[in-house]
C-alpha positions as CSV (number, residue, x, y, z in Angstrom):
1,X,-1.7,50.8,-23.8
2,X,1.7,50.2,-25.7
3,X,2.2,54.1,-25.6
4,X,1.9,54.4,-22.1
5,X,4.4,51.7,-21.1
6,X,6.9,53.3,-23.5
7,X,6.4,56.8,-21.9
8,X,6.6,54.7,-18.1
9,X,9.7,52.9,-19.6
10,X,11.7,56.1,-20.6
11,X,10.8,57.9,-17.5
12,X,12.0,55.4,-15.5
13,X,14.9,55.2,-16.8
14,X,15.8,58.4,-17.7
15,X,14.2,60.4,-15.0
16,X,16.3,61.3,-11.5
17,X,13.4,59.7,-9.0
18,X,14.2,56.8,-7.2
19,X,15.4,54.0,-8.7
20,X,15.2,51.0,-7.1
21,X,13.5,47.3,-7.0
22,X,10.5,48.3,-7.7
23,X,11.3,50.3,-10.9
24,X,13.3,47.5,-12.1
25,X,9.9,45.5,-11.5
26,X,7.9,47.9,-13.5
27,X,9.9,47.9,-16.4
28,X,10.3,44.1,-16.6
29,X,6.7,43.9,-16.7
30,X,6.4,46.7,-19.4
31,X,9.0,44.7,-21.6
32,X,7.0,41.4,-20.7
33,X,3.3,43.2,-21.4
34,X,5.3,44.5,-24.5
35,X,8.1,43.0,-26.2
36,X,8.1,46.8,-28.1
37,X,9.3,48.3,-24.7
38,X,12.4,46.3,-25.1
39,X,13.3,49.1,-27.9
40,X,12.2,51.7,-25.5
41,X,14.1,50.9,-22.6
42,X,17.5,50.5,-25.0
43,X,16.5,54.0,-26.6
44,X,16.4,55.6,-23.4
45,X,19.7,53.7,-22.1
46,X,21.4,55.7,-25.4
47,X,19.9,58.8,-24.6
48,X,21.2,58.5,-20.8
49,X,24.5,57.6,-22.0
50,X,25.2,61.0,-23.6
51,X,24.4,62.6,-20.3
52,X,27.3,64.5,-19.3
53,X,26.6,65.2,-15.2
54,X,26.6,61.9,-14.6
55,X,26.7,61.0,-11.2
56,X,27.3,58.1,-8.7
57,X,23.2,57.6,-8.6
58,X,22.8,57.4,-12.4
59,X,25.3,55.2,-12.9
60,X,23.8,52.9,-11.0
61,X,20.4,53.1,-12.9
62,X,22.6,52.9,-16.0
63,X,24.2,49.8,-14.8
64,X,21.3,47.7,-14.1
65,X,19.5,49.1,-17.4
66,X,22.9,47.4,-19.0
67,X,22.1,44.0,-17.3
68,X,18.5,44.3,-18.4
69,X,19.8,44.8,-22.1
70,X,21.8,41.9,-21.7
71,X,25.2,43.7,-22.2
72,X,26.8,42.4,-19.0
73,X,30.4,43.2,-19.2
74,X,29.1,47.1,-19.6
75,X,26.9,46.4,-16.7
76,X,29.7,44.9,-14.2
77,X,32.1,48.1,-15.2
78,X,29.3,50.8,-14.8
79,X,28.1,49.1,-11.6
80,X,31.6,49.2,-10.4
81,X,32.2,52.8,-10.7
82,X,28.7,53.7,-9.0
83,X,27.8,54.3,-5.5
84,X,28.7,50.9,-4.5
85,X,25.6,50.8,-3.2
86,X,23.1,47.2,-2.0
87,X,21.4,47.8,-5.3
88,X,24.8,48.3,-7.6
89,X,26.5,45.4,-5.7
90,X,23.5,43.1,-6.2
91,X,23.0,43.4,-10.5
92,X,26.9,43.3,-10.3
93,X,26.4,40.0,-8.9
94,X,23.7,39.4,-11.6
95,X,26.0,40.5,-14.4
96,X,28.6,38.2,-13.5
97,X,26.5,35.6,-12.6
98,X,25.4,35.7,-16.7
99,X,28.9,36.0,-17.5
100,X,29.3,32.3,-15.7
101,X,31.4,33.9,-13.2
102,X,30.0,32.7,-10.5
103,X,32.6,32.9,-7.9
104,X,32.7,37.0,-8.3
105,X,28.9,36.5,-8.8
106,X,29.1,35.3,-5.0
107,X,30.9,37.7,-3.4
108,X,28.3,40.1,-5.1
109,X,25.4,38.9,-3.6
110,X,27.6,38.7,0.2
111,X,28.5,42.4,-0.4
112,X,24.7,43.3,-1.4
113,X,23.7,41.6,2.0
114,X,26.2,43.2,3.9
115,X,25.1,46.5,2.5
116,X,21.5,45.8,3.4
117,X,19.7,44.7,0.2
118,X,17.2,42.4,1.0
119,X,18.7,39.4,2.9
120,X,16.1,36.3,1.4
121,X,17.2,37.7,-2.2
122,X,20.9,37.6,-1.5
123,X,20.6,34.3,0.7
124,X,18.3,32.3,-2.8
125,X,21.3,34.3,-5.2
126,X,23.9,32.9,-3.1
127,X,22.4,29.6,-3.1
128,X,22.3,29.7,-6.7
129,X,25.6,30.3,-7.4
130,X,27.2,27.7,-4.9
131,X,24.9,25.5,-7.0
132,X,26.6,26.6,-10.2
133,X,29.9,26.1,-8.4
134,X,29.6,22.8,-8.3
135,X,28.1,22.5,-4.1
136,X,25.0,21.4,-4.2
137,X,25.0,20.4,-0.4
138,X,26.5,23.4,0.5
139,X,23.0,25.5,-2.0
140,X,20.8,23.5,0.1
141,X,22.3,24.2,3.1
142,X,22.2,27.8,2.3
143,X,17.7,27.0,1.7
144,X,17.7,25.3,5.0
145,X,18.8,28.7,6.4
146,X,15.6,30.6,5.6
147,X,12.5,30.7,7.0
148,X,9.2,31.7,7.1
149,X,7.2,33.8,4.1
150,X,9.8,33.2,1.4
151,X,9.3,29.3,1.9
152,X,6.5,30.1,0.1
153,X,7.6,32.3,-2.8
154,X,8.3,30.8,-6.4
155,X,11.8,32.0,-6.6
156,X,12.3,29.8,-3.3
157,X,10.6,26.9,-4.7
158,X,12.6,26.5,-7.6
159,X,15.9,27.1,-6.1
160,X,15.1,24.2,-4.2
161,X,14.0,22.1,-6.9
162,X,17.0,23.0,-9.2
163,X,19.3,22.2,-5.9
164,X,17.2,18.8,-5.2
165,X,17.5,18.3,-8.9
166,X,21.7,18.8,-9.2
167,X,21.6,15.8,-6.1
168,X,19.7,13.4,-8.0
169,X,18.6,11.9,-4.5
170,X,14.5,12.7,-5.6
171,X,13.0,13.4,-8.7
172,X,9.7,13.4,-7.7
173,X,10.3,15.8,-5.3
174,X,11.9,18.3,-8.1
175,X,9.2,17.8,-10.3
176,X,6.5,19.1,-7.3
177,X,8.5,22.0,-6.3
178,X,8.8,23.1,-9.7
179,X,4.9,22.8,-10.0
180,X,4.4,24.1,-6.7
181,X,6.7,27.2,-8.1
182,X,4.8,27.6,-11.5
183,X,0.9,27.7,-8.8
184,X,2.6,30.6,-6.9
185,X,3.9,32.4,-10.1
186,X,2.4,31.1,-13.4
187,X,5.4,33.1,-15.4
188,X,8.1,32.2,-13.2
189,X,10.9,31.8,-15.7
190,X,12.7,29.5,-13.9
191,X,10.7,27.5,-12.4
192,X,8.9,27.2,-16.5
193,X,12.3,26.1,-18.0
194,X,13.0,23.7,-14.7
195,X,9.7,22.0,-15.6
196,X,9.9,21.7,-19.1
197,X,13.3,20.1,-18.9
198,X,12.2,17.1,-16.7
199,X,9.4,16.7,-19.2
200,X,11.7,17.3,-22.0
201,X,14.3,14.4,-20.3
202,X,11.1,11.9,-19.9
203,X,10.0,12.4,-23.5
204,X,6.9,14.5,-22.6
205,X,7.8,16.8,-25.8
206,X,4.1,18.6,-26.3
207,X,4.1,19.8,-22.9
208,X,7.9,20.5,-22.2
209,X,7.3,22.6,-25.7
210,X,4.4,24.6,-24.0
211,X,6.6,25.0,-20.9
212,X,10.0,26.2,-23.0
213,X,7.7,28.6,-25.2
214,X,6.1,29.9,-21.8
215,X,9.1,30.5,-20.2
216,X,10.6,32.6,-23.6
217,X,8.2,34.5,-22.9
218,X,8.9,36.3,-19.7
219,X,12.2,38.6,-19.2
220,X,15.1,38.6,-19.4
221,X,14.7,35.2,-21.3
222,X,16.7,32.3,-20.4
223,X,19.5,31.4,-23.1
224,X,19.2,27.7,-22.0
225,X,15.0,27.7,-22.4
226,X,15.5,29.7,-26.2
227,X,18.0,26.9,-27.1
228,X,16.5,23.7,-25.7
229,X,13.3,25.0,-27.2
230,X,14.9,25.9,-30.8
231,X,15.8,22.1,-30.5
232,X,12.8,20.6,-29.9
233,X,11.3,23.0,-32.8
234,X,13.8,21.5,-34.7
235,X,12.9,17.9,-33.8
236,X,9.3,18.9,-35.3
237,X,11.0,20.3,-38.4
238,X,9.8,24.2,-37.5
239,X,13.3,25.2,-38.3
240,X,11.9,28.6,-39.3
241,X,11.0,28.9,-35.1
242,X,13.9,27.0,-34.4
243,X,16.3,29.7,-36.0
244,X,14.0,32.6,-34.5
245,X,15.2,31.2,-31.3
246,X,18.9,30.7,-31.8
247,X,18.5,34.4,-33.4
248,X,16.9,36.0,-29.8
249,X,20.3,34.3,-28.5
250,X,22.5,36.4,-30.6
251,X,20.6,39.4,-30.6
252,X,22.0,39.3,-26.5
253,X,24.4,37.4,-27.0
254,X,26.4,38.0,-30.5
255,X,29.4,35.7,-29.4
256,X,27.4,32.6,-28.0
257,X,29.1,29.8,-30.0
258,X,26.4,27.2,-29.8
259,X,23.6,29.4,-30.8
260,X,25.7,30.4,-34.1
261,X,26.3,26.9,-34.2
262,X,23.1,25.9,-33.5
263,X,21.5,28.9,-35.8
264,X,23.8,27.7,-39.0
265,X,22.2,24.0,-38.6
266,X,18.6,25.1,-38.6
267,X,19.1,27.1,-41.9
268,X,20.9,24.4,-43.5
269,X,18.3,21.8,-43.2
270,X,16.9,23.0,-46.2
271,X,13.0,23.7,-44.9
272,X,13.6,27.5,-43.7
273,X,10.9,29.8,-44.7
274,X,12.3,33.5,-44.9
275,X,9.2,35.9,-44.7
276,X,9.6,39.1,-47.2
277,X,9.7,41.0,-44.2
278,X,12.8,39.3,-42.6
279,X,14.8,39.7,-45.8
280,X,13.7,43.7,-46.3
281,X,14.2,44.5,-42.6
282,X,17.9,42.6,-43.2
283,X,18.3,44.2,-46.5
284,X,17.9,47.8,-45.4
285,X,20.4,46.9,-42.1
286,X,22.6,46.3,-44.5
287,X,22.5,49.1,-46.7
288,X,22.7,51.1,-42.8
289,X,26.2,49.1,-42.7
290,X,27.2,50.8,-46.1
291,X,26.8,54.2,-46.0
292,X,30.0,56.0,-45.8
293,X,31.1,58.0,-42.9
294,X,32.0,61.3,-45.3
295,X,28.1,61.2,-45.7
296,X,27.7,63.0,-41.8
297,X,28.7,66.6,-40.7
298,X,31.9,65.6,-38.6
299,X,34.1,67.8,-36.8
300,X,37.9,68.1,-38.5
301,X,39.7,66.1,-35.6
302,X,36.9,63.0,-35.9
303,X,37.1,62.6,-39.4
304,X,41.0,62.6,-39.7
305,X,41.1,60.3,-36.8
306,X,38.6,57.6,-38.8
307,X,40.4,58.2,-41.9
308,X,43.2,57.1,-39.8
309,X,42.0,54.2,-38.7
310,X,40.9,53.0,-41.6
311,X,36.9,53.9,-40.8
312,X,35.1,54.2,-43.7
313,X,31.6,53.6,-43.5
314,X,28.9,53.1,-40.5
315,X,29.6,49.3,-40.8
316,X,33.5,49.5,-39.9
317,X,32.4,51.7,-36.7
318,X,29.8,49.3,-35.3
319,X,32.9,46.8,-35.3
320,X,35.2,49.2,-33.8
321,X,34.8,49.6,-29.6
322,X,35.1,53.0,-27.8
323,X,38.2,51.8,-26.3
324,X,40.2,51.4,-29.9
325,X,38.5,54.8,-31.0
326,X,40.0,56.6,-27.5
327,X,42.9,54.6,-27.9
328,X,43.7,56.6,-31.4
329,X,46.2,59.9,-31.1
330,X,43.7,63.0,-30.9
331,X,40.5,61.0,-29.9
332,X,38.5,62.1,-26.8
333,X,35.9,62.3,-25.4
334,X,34.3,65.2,-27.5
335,X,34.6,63.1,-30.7
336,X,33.4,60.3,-28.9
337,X,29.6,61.6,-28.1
338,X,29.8,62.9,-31.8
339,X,30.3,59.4,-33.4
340,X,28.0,57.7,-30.8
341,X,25.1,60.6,-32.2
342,X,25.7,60.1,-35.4
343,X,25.1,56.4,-34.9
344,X,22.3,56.5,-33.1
345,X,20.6,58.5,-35.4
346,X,20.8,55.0,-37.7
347,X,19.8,52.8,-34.5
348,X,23.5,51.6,-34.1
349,X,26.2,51.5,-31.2
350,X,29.6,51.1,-31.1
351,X,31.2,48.0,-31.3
352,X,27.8,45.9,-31.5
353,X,29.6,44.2,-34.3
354,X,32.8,44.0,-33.1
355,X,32.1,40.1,-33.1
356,X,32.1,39.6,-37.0
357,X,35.8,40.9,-37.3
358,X,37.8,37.6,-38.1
359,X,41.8,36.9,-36.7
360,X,44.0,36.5,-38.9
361,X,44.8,33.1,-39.2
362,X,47.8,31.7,-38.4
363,X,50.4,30.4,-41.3
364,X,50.5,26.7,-41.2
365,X,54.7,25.9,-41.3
366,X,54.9,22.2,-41.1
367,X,58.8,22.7,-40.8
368,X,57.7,24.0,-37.1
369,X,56.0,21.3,-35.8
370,X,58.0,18.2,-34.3
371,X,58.6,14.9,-35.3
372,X,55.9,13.6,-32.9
373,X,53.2,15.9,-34.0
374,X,54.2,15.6,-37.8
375,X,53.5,11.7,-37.6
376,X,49.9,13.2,-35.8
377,X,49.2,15.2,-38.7
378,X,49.9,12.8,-41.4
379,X,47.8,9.9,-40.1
380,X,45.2,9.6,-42.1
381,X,41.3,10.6,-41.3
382,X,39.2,7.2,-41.3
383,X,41.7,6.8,-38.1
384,X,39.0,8.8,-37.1
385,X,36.1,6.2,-37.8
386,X,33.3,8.6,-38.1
387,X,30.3,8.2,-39.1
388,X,28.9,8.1,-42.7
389,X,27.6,11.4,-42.7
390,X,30.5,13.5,-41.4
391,X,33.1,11.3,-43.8
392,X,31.3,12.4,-47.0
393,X,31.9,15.8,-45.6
394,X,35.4,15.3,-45.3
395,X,36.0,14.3,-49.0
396,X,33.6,17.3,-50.1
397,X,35.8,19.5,-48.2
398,X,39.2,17.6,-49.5
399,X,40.3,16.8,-46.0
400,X,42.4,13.2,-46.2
401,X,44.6,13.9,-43.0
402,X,44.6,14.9,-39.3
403,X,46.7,17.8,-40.2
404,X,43.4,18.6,-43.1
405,X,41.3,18.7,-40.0
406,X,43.1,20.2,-37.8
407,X,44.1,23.5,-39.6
408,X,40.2,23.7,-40.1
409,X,37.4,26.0,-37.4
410,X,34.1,24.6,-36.7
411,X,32.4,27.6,-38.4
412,X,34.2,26.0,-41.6
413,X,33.2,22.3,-41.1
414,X,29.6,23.9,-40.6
415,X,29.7,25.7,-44.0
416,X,29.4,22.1,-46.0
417,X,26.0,21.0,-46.7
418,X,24.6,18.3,-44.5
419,X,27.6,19.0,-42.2
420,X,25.2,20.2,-38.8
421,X,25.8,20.6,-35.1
422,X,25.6,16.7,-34.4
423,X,28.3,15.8,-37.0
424,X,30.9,18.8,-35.6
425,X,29.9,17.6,-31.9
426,X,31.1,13.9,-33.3
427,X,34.1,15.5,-34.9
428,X,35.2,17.2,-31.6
429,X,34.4,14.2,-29.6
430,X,36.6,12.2,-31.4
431,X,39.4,14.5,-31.6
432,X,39.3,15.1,-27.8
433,X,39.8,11.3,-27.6
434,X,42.3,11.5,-29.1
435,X,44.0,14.9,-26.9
436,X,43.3,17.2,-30.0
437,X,41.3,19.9,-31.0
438,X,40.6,22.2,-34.3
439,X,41.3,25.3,-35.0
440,X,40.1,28.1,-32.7
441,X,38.6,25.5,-30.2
């Protein structure tokens, strides 16, 4: 069975049929049948990448494939220089919409109706992101506009009950919507993670824990069901599930702050389990990282132009993007599809770790600062009055003043033990009080 989704995964991508809705359908319900698929749909998405007659059509196909992979930024400019078709302008829409830009998310979803894509769709995407954009009334308004089958669809029901929900005029009505939702489509992600946060809000933690791990299930997974349900796994002191959760996040998302945050916590409560498995499959990425680039068959003008830049192994590439590799004197396109082979053949991509690479910090000069925020910085911590839990931090990590704290990240406050999520959220609330922040915030 798994084989034959693979092969219908890579044919549908890769193939020049037609491409539309119902593809997209098919291969979210390979991924969903078979969370293996997920490898063969980003597999095929390299292997369509080094396509050279690329045209208007497969860019579009290439697009959407990007929003299904979660690389949304790639998505929105591959969509963009596509047909400009319904379908393009809709996962555009999509794209941006995951990108919490929802105004440019709108006029997505207005330009995919005007282009004919199908109007309830557009009209329940539209609804969603006047929702997000803080207009409830004006969401519901938008519902009260359609009529007839789609009343009756899932995707209806819980934009509805997520609308109802933001208006706080009737929670018993979210709750039935949501339930009506989850009886028209059991694995309706949505309508799952609507549902398990009203039980999760009413203390109803067994079954908003089925709900969460139901709705992680389905795909493209919700970043707010994986985190709210790597919390609950942490309230049971699961953290080895918790941190598989906060880990799904990254995987997608490799920048989310709370879900390295979150991810950091669970591993430091002391009651992780690593399986041998974890560690080898992390050890041998690793050891990918490492190899040097001198070990591949380059061309004369590539390797110069990596020795340039200071490229040495397979490691320093996956942190470098295509745009500062083009960017260097002699680099084309030619030397381009060359580097993106050779790290395929090791299952990497340019710039998938272009994340990890620190800023250089800033050099503290207290002679800059003046006289108002000097006396800021010299006040002493316990102005503070944290609790007793994030003070014993502060003496571990020698920090005595405001100006201690302030020159410090949140990734660094997180690196002492017992110092966790709930501690830095404290720290930053009080800070904010007072109209400052740390570093990097």
């Amino acid at each position: 069975m798994s084989e034959v989704l693979d092969t219908d995964v890579r044919q549908l991508v890769i193939s020049n049929t037609s491409f539309g809705p119902q593809e997209i359908q098919q291969i979210v319900s390979a991924i969903v049948a078979d969370m293996s698929s997920y490898r063969t749909l980003r597999d095929a998405v390299n292997e369509l990448e080094t396509r050279e007659d690329r045209t208007p059509a497969t860019a579009v196909r290439l697009g959407v494939c990007y929003y299904l992979l979660g690389r949304y930024s790639l998505a929105v400019e591959t969509l963009s220089e596509s047909d400009s078709g319904a379908l393009a302008h809709y996962y555009m829409g999509k794209s941006h919409f995951a990108q919490e830009e929802y105004a440019r998310a709108q006029e997505c979803f207005q330009a995919a109706a005007a282009a004919g894509y199908n109007h309830d769709d557009c009209q329940l995407s539209i609804a969603e992101t006047q929702r997000y954009l803080g207009d409830p009334a004006a969401a519901l308004a938008t519902l009260d506009g359609l009529s007839g089958a789609v009343e009756q669809t899932a995707e209806y029901l819980y934009q509805r009950g997520a609308t109802v929900a933001v208006l706080g005029v009737n929670p018993q009505e979210v709750v039935a919507l949501y339930e009506r939702a989850v009886d028209v489509d059991p694995n309706h992600a949505g309508a799952l993670f609507g549902l398990a946060m009203e039980n999760d809000r009413h203390g109803n933690d067994n079954l908003a824990l089925e709900l969460y791990e139901r709705s992680t299930m389905q795909f493209p997974t919700s970043v707010g069901a994986l985190l709210n349900l790597g919390l609950l796994y942490e309230d049971a002191e699961r953290y080895d599930r918790a941190a598989r959760c906060y880990q799904r996040v990254l995987d997608v998302c490799p920048s989310h702050s709370r879900a390295r945050l979150f991810l950091k916590d669970a591993r430091a409560s002391g009651d992780m389990y690593y399986d041998d498995d974890e560690r080898r499959r992390r050890d041998q990425y690793g050891q990918i990282l490492d190899v040097p680039v001198t070990d591949f068959e380059l061309s004369v003008r590539s390797r110069n132009c990596l020795q340039r830049m200071g490229i040495m192994t397979l490691g320093d590439l996956a942190r470098t993007t295509e745009q500062e590799l083009l960017a260097s004197k002699n680099f084309g396109e030619t030397s381009l599809v060359e580097i993106r082979d050779m790290l395929s053949s090791k299952g990497l991509r340019l710039g998938e770790l272009s994340h990890e690479r620190r800023e250089v910090e800033p050099v503290f000069e207290p002679e800059s600062l003046s006289d108002d925020e000097r006396a800021v910085h010299d006040r002493p911590i316990t102005d503070l009055n944290l609790s007793v839990r994030a003070r014993k931090c502060m003496v571990r990590l020698g920090i005595s003043s405001m100006g201690d704290l302030l020159r410090r990240t949140g990734d660094e406050l997180l690196e002492c033990k017992n110092f966790g999520v709930t501690s830095l959220n404290e720290v930053r609330e009080k800070l904010t009080q007072q109209g400052l922040k740390l570093r990097g915030d």
